[in-house]
C-alpha positions in Angstrom: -36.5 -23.5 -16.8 -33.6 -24.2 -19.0 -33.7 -23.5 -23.2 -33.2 -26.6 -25.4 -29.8 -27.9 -27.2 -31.7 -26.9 -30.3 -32.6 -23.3 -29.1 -29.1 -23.0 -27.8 -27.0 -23.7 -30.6 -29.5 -21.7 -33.3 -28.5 -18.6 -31.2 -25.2 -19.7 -31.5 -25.0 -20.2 -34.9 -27.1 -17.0 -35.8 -24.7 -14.7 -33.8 -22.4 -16.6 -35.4 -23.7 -15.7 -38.9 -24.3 -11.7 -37.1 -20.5 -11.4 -37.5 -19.8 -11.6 -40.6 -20.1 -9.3 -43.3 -23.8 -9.0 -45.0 -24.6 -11.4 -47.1 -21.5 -13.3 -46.5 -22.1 -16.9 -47.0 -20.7 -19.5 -44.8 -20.8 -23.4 -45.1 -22.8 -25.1 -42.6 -20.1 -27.1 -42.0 -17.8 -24.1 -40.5 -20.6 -23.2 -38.3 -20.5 -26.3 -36.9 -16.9 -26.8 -36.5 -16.2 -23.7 -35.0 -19.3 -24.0 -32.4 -18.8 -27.3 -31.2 -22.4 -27.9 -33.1 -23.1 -31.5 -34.0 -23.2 -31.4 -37.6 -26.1 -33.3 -38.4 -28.0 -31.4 -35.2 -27.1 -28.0 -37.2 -28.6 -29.4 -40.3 -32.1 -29.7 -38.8 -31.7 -26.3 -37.4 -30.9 -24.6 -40.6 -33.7 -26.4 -42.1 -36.3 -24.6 -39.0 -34.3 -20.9 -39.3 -34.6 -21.2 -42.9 -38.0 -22.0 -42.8 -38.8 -18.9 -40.2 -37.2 -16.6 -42.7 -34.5 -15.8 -40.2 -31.6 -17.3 -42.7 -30.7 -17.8 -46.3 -29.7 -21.1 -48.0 -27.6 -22.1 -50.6 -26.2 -25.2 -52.1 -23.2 -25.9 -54.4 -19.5 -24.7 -54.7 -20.8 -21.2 -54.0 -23.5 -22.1 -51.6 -23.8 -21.4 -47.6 -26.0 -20.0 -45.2 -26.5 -16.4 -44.5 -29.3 -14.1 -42.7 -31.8 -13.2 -44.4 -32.3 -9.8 -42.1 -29.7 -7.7 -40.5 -28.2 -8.0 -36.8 -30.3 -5.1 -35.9 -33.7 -6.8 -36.9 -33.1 -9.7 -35.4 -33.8 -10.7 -31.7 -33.3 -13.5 -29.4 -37.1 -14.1 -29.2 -37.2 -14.3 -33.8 -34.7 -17.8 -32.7 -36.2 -19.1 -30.1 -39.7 -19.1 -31.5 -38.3 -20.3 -34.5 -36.8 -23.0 -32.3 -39.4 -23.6 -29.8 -42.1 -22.2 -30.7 -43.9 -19.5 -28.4 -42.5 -18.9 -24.7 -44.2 -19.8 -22.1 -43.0 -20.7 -18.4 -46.2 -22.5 -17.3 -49.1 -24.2 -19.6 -51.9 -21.7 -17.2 -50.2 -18.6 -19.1 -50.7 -19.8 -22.7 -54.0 -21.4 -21.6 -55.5 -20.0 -18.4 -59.2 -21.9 -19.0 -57.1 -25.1 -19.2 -55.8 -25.2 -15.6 -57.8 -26.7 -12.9 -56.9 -23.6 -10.4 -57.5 -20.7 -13.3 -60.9 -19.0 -11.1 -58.9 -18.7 -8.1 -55.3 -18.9 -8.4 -52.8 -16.8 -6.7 -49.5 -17.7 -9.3 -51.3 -17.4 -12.2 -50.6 -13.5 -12.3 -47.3 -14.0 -11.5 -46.3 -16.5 -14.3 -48.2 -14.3 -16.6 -46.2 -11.2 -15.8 -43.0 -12.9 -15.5 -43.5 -14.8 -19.1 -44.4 -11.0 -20.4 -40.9 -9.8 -19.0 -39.2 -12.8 -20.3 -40.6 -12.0 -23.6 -40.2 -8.2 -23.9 -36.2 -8.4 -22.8 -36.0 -11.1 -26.0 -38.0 -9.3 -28.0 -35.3 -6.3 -27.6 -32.3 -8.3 -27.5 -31.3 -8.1 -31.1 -27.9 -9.6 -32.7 -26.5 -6.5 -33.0 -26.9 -5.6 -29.2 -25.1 -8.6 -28.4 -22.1 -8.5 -30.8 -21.7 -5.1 -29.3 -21.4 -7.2 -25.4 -23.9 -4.5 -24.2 -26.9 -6.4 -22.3 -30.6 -5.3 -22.5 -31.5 -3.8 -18.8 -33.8 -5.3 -16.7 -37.4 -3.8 -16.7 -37.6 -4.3 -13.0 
């Protein structure tokens, strides 16, 4: 399993935007440039975080992109469903009637606990945890 380019750099760029001072504005174009983002790549992103609520927009002399929520509200899991939509690691966890082995099948429990971890340790990463450099622990 590996996240997208997409997912990737909207983490970057939103612990980017975590750094700075709230409700600092920021042109897209320094987000880019100082996160090795393709610029045009960044501009669909900022359309889907903006979208999600997760970040503000502005145009103009004054204009920029900011979050709309603080560091400690948002999580890694707010991005990447933003991003990606919802997280699955196998297509019998989001939809166990749709798998041809769902009445007896011996994974299916663990792909649905492991998705469940997955999920939970995003859900309580938030922006603020990782400017901070501390990590999330493991629930296992």
């Amino acid at each position: 399993m590996e996240i997208t380019h997409q997912a990737d750099y909207a983490l970057r760029a939103i612990l980017y935007l975590a750094r700075l001072q709230p409700g600092q504005r920021v042109p897209t174009s320094q987000i880019a440039a100082d996160n090795h983002i393709p610029p045009s790549f960044l501009t669909k992103i900022v359309s889907q975080l903006s979208i999600a609520g997760l970040i503000h927009t502005s145009r103009g002399a004054h204009g920029g992109v900011w979050l709309a929520r603080s560091p400690e509200e948002l999580t890694m899991l707010d991005v990447l469903e933003a991003i990606d939509g919802v997280v699955i690691l196998n297509h019998c966890v989001e939809d166990p009637q749709g798998c041809q082995f769902s009445n007896d099948c011996t994974l299916h429990l663990f792909w649905e606990n492991t998705c469940g971890e997955l999920v939970s340790r995003l859900r309580k990463t938030s922006f603020a945890t990782l400017i901070k450099g501390k990590e999330v622990p493991a629930t296992v």
